[in-house]
Steps between C-alpha positions, in 0.01 A plus 500: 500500500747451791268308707411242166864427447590384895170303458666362201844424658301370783316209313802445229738445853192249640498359152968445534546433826162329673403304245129686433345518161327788328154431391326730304084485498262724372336720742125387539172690287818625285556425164844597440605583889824225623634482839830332626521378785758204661402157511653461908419825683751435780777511243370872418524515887875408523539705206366848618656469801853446362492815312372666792798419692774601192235793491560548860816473470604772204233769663717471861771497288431829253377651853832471621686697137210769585635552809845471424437743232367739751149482439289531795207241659253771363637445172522128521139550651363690175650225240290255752206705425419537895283751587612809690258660674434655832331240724671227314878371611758720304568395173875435586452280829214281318772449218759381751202273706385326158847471325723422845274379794302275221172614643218703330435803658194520748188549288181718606261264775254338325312277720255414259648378221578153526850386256367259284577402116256348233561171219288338295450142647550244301241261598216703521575818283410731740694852612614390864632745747786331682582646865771274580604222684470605848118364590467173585144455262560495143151718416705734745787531319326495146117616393366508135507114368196401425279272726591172308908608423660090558832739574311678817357198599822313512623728726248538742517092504866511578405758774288307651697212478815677601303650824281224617215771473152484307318843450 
């Protein structure tokens, strides 16, 4: 229930202070099903990340009463819910590396998985997987529209207009 009412506080601050609006739709092949969702995305954007910095902000700061009240990094650690196990980092020093140094801690190597994220496009309908910015092709950077998606094709227009380069 947590999680539903930051969501909530999330939008309703988009809504006050970026100027979004909450539409409500009904989820598609159900009858009685409603998403919301915000009209301007970017607003949820600018949003989210504001009460990720107050968030930010109170955890350093209730980090810092722990301590003060003579808990230890273990026990800061454990209210993180990091792990603590014997080939991981101890519990303690991944607390002070995530909460202080502002850095994950190292994960396992995987050299096969590939960081990527998924959205429904809006000109085609179809799932795409989305790996980024950082190739220069937009079919690298994005696979799943369909063949015919005007949204793809606009982009790999502007690429090639942008580069100078036909495929």
């Amino acid at each position: 229930m947590t999680g539903q009412r930051v969501r909530d506080v999330v939008r309703r601050l988009a809504v006050e202070e970026f100027g979004a609006q909450l539409i409500v739709e009904p989820i598609p092949s159900y009858q009685v099903l409603t998403r919301s969702r915000l009209d301007d995305p970017l607003a949820g954007i600018r949003s989210a990340r504001e009460v990720q910095a107050v968030a930010r902000r109170e955890l350093l700061d209730f980090v810092n009463e722990a301590r003060a009240a003579g808990r230890s990094w273990d026990e800061v650690g454990a209210a993180l819910d990091l792990p603590d196990g014997p080939d991981d980092e101890p519990r303690g020093e991944a607390a002070f590396v995530q909460v202080i140094e502002r850095r994950e801690a190292m994960p396992s190597q995987d050299f096969f998985r590939v960081p990527a994220t998924s959205w429904r496009c809006g000109s085609c309908a179809s799932v795409v997987q989305d790996r980024g910015p950082f190739e220069s092709h937009p079919e690298d950077n994005e696979s799943g529209h369909a063949s015919d998606c005007a949204r793809q094709q606009a982009a790999v227009q502007e690429w090639r207009e942008r580069t100078g380069w036909e495929e």
